[in-house]
Every structure is written in C-alpha cells, then in structure tokens.
N, C-alpha and C positions, 0 to 999 in steps of 0.2 A: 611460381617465381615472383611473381605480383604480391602476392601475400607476406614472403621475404622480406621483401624490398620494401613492403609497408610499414613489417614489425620494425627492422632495421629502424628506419627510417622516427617510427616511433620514441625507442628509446635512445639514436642518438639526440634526438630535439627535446627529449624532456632533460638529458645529462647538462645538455648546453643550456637551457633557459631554466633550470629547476630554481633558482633566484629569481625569477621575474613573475609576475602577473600572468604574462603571453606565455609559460609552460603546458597549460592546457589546450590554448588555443590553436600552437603553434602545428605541432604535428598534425594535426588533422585538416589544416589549410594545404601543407605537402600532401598528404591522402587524397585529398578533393584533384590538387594539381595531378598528379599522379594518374587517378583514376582518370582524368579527362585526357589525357595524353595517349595513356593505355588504348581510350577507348577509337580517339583520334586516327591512332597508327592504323588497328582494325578496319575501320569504315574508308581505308580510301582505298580507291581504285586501280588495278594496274592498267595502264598506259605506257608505253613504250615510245621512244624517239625511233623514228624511221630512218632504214637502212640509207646509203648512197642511191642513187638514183640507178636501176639499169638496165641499159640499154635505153630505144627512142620513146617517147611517149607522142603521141596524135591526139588532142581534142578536135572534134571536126563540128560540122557542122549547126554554129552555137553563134550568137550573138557576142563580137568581142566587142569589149568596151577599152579601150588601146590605154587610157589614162591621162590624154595632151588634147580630148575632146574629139577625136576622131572615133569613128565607131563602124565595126563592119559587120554585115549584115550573111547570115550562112559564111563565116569564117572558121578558119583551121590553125590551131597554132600548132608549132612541134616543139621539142626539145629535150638534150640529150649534154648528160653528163652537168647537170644542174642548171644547162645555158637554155635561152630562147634561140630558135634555128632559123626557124618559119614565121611569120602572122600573114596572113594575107585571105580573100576568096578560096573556098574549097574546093572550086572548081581549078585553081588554081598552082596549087601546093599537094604538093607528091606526097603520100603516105607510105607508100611503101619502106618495107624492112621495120614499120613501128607497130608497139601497140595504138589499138586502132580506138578509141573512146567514144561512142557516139552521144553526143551534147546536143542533140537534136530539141529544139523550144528553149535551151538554158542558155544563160548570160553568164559570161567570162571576163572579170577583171582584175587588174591587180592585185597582189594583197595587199589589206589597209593600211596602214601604218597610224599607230597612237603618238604623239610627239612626247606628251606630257604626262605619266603614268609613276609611280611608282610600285608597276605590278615585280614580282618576286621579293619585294622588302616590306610590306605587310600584307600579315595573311586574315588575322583576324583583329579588327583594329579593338576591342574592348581586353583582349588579351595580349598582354606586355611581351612576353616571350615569343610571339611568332612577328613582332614589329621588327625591324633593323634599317627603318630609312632616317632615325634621325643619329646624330653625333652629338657630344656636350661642344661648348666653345661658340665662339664667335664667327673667326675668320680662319672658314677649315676648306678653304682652297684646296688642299691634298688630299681630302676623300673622295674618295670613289666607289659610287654606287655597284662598278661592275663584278668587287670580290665579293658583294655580302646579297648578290642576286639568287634566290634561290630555283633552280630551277623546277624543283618539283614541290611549284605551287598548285595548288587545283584550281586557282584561280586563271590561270594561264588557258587550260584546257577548256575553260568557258567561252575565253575572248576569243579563242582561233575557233570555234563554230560560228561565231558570228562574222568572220573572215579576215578578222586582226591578227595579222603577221608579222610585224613587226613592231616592238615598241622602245621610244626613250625612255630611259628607267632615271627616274631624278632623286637625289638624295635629300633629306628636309634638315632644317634646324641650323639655328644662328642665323647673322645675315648672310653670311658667304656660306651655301650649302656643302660646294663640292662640286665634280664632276660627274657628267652622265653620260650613259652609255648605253647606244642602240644596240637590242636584241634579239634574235630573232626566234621565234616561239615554239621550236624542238628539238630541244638540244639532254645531253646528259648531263650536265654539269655548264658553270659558266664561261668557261673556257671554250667550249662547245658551240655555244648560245651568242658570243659577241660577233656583232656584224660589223659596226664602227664602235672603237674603244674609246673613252676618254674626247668625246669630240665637244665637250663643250662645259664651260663651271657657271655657278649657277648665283644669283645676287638677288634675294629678294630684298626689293624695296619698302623701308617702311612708310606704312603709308600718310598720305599729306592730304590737309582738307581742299577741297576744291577752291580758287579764287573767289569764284562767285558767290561762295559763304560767307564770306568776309570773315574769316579764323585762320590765324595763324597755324603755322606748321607746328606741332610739337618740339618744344627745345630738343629730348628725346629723341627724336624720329631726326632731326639736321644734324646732333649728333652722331646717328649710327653713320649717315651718307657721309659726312664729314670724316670716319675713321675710317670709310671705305675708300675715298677718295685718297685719305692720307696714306695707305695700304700700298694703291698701287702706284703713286710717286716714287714709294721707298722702293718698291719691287722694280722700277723702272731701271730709278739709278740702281740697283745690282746690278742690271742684265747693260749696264752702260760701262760698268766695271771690267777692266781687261779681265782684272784675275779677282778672285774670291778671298778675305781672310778664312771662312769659313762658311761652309753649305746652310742654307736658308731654305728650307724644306717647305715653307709655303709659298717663299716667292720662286722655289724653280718648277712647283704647282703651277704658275703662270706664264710658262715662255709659251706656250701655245697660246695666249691670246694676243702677245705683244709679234708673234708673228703670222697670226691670221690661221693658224693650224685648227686653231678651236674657237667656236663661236662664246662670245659673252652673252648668257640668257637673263636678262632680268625683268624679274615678277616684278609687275604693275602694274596699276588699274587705270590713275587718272590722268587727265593731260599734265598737271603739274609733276605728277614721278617719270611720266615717259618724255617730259623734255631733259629735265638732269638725267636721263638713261641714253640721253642723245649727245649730250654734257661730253658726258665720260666717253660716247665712241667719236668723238672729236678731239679730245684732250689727250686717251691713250692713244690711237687708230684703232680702236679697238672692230672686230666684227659683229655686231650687234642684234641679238632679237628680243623683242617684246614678249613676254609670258602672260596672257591672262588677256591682256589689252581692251578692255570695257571698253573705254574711250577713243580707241583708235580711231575710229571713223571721225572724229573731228577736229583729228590734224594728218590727218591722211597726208593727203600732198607733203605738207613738212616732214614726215617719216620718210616719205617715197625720195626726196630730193636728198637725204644724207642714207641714204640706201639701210633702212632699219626694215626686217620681217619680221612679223606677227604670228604668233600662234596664237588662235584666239580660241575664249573660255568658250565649256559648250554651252549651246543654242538655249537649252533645257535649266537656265537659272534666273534668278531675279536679278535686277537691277542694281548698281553699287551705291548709285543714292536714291533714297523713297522719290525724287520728284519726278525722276527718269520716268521715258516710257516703259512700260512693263513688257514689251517686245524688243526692245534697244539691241540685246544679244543676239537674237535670231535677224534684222536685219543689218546688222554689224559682216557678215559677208558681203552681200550684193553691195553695201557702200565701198568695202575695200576692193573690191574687183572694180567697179567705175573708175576707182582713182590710177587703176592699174599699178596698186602696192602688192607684192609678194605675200601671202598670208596661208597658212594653213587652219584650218580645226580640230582639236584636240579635245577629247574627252577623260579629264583626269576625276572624276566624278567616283569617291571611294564608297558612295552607296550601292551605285548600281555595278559596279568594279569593272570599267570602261569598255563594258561591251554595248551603248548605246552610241557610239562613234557613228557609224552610220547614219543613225537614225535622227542626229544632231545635223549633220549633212543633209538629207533630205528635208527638214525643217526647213533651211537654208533656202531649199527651192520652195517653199512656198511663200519665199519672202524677197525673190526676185532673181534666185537663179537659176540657170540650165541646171540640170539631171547632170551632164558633165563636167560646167563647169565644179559641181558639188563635189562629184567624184573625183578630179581633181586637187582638192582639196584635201583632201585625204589620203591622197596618191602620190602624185607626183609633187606638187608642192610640198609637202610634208618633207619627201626625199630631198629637195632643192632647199629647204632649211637647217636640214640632219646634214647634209655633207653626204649624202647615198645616189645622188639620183643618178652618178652615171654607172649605178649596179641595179637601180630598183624603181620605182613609180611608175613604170609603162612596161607595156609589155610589147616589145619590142627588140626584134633579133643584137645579139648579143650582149644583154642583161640578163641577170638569174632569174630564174622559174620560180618565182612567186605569185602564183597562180591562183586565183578560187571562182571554182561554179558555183552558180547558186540554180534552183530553181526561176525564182521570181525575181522583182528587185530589190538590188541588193541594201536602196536606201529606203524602203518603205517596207515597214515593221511589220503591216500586215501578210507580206507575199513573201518576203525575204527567207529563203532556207539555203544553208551554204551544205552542197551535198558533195562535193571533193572540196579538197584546199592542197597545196602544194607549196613547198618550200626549197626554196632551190634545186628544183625535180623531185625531192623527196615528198609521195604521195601521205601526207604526218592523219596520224588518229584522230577522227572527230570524233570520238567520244567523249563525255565527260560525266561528271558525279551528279549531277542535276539529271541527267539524257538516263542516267541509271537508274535514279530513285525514281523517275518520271515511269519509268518502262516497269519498274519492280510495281510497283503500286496500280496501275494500271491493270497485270497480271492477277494482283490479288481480288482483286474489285471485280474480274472477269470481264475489264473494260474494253480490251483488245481485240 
C-alpha cells in the first residue's frame, strides 16, 4: 500500500513541477515525509483512556500530603464516583464496602498541574506538521488552543508518570495569542480532555530594556503595546454599545475578560513590561497574571497591592540580563512567598517537555522553602490562578480524585517514582514509549 502511495505520489509531483528545477527533487522529499510518518504510526504505543471510576477506592495507610501544607501522617483517603469522600488518620476512616489499596511507606498528593505548556499542539518541534500552537496574525483573540489539542500526544504519557495531571495548554504567535485551556491528561479526544475551557487569552509582551540600561524601548516594541492598548479601548466601547451594527469576532473573543470570567495572561520578563501589564489591569479592570515573571520579586509588594498572580518561569534557566545572579530564578519563589504575592511555578520548558515541574519545585526548597510550601505551588496555587481550585489542588473531601502515589518524594528527582496516578477516580495508564523502549532494551542486553 506504501509503495502505491509512493509511486502515486511520484508521478503526480513530477506531472506538476516537470517545468521546474525542483521536478526531481520534489517527490522524494514526499517519499522521505511519507516514510517517516509510515514509520511513526508503527512505533507508537497503545494506551488507552480509562474507564469511569467504579465503585469505592481506599488508599490507606500512606503519607498524605493535603496540598494547603497540612500533611498526615498513616492516612487514608477514599473516593467514589470520581469525588474525594474521606482524608483523615486510618485509624480513623472506615473502609469498608471499598477496594482496599495498601500505600503503606508511600506519599500521596495532588495531581500536579503545569500552568504554562503547550503540550498537545507540538509534538515534534524540528518537524512542521506535527506543530499547531502557533496562528498567522497579530491580534487573534479568537483562537483557541482547546480544538487543535491533540490528545494522542506521546508526549502526554511521559508528563503523567511524573505525576502531571493537569495542564494549561497556551497557543503561540502574534502578540495576542489566543485562549487557553486547562486539560486534563486522559482523555479520548478534546472534548474528553477539557477541564476549564477558554479561561483565560494570552498577551505577550514585547520586550523593553530595563531602566537601569539607560536604552530606550524600541519604537517597534511601544508600538505593538500601543495597538494592543488601542484594541481593547475599541473592544470596550463595543461591549458599551446597546446594540451591534455588525458581529466583531475578536472583540466578542474578549467579553470574558471585561467581565472577570477569564484571566488576562501576559508574558513578561522585566519590571518595566510587568508595570504597563499592571497599566492595562487598571485601565480595563482587567484580571491579571504575569507569565514568565523574571523580575517579579522586585516589585512584589506593588503586584500584591493591585492583586496581580505570577506564574513564574522554571527554577532550571538562566538569567534575563547577563548581570543578574545566576540563581535569581530559583530564589525568585521564597521572595514571592515573603511578600505573601499569589504565585505558582510552571514548567513550560519544550526541551525536557515539562515533566521537570517537580523537580523545579523542589529546587525551590533549597532556596528557601518548605517541601509544602513547594508543593503547593504546584498544586494548589496553580488551581487558584487556573480558575480550578474549588474542583482541584488539595485533596480534600468533595473535590475530584486527582490523586498520585509515588514511592519516594515526589519533588526530589532522585527518589521520586509515581506508581499509581488517578484522575477523577479514573485509575489512567502509566505507561509510556520511553517505560517501553527502556524495558525492550533491557530485555535484549539480558539486563533484567
């Protein structure tokens, strides 16, 4: 069939380019694509989304880690029909009529949440065809990352062994990306897969030199802020307008932010982009969070007093100006927790494809905070900037069963092995294409 499909393929691209130079070259660039696609479909894995949840499930006696810093020691959680029932001492919480799980030495928390990912919209970034997070345009307020999510990334199947269960999937390109939508990581289809839709569009900012350079902004760069600025004045008065001459498709892309339904995300680095990001959530009332926020920690206080949250970059990069400390990121947590600013961390890092989320967190704590407060971080705060937390970050009776054991801990890369995970009671597969080649190879080496 392959070999068809090649000849095919052959002589329709020599009939079409038999004029040009590229006649020759042309089909066998299709053949190469062809072949690697062929060989793609082949090599991957079946994985399955898991059933509904049923009947009760019991983890018992396990270290839970609640997610709001509270932590119990030989605890039991339960839960049934994708909800939390029970948390408490297991001396304490009835098990009966459930399956019975025994988590004896293992720790129990949350599932993680990524804020800042664009997992399902590229799969392999040096290849074009399996990308779909960026858009052409400018100011594309009306895309939405949630119809071009793929769920059957294999990329997905990596993050949830490391106990990432939830992610915001963000769309790229222009300054106004678009909207993003939390995921959550076993699903059929995207339909399946959305947890909160549409909760928030996305504004990167271009970037500006720092004050203390003494360099001006790019004309360039005050221009794009200035057509974003002038964007949503226009889109204002629409939505000031009793009645419409005619439907405006990007500005009705924005009634959720003009009525607080959806957060405005904008990527920034330095103090001079995150005070006009402070601008504009005064000028529209907009709901505001920072993306990236290098800087944050040195206007802490001024973010905290106009109520701006932070997702900040991970722990694991360099500095945004050579003069910076070369640790600025990794103590960039313990500074926002002092000031008592809202903040989560996020790992949108498309080298490692954001399964070091943990492991940026635990950084974290050797730079000045609790093991909880870390986890938190990743948990619950994450939830309380997504618009989720009164379904998700703590595990705590009557929010969903997003659950993961691990063996050791979960933010320290040495010990850390996630051996159940659960997703709204649904016990989802940890397997994945790496756990596979890892195990085939193994086998042949007679390493096992």
């Amino acid at each position: 069939m392959v070999e068809e499909n090649i000849q095919t393929l052959k002589h329709s691209n020599t009939q079409t380019f038999k004029h040009s130079n590229l006649f020759i070259m042309k089909p066998y660039l299709l053949i190469t694509a062809l072949l690697i696609t062929t060989a793609t479909i082949n090599a991957q894995e079946t994985i399955l989304p898991a059933p509904p949840q049923q009947g009760t499930i019991a983890l018992t006696h396990a270290t839970i880690h609640v997610g709001n810093g509270q932590v119990t020691e030989d605890g039991t959680i339960i839960f049934t029909n994708g909800k939390i029932v029970s948390v408490g001492a297991s001396s304490s919480v009835q098990t009966s009529n459930a399956k019975v799980i025994d988590c004896s030495g293992k720790q129990i928390y949350p599932g993680l949440i990524d804020a800042s990912t664009n997992l399902g919209l590229n799969e392999i970034g040096a290849v074009r065809s399996t990308r779909d997070e960026y858009e052409i345009g400018d100011i594309n307020t009306d895309i939405r990352s949630v119809i071009a999510y793929n769920t059957d990334s294999k990329i997905i199947n990596t993050v949830r062994s490391n106990g990432i269960l939830l992610a915001n999937v963000i769309p790229q390109g222009g300054t106004i990306s678009g909207s993003s939508s939390v995921m959550q990581l076993d699903a059929w289809n995207w339909e399946d897969a959305v947890y909160k839709q549409d909760g928030g569009i996305h504004f990167r900012m271009p970037f500006l030199a720092r004050a203390s350079e003494d360099v001006d902004p790019s004309k360039d760069a005050m221009e794009k802020i200035d057509k974003v600025r002038t964007f949503f004045r226009e889109a204002k008065a629409y939505f000031d307008e009793p009645k419409h001459g005619h439907t405006n498709i990007k500005f009705e892309a924005t009634k959720g932010l003009f009525d607080k339904t959806q957060a405005f995300y904008v990527h920034c680095e330095l103090v001079k982009e995150m005070m006009i990001a402070v601008e504009f959530a005064k000028e529209f009332g907009l709901r505001t969070v920072i993306v990236g926020g290098t800087d944050a920690w040195r206007i802490a206080d001024y973010l905290k007093q106009n109520n701006i949250a932070v997702i900040l970059n991970p722990m694991h990069t360099l500095p945004a100006i050579q003069d910076d400390d070369i640790d600025d990121a990794a103590k960039a947590p313990y500074l926002l927790q002092q000031a008592g600013l809202l903040y989560c961390i996020a790992d949108p890092d498309e080298n490692y494809r954001y399964r070091n989320l943990a492991y940026n967190a635990g950084v974290a704590v050797g730079y000045g905070l609790t093991k909880e407060q870390a986890l938190q971080a990743i948990t619950l705060n994450a939830a309380k900037i997504l618009g989720i937390d009164d379904r998700t970050g703590t595990l705590e009776t009557g929010k969903d069963a997003n659950i993961v054991v691990a063996d050791g801990d979960i933010l320290d890369i040495k010990s850390s092995n996630v051996i159940y995970a659960f997703i709204q009671g649904r016990q989802i597969n940890l397997d994945n294409k790496q756990k596979q080649l890892y195990e085939k190879y193994m086998t042949k080496y007679g390493l096992k």
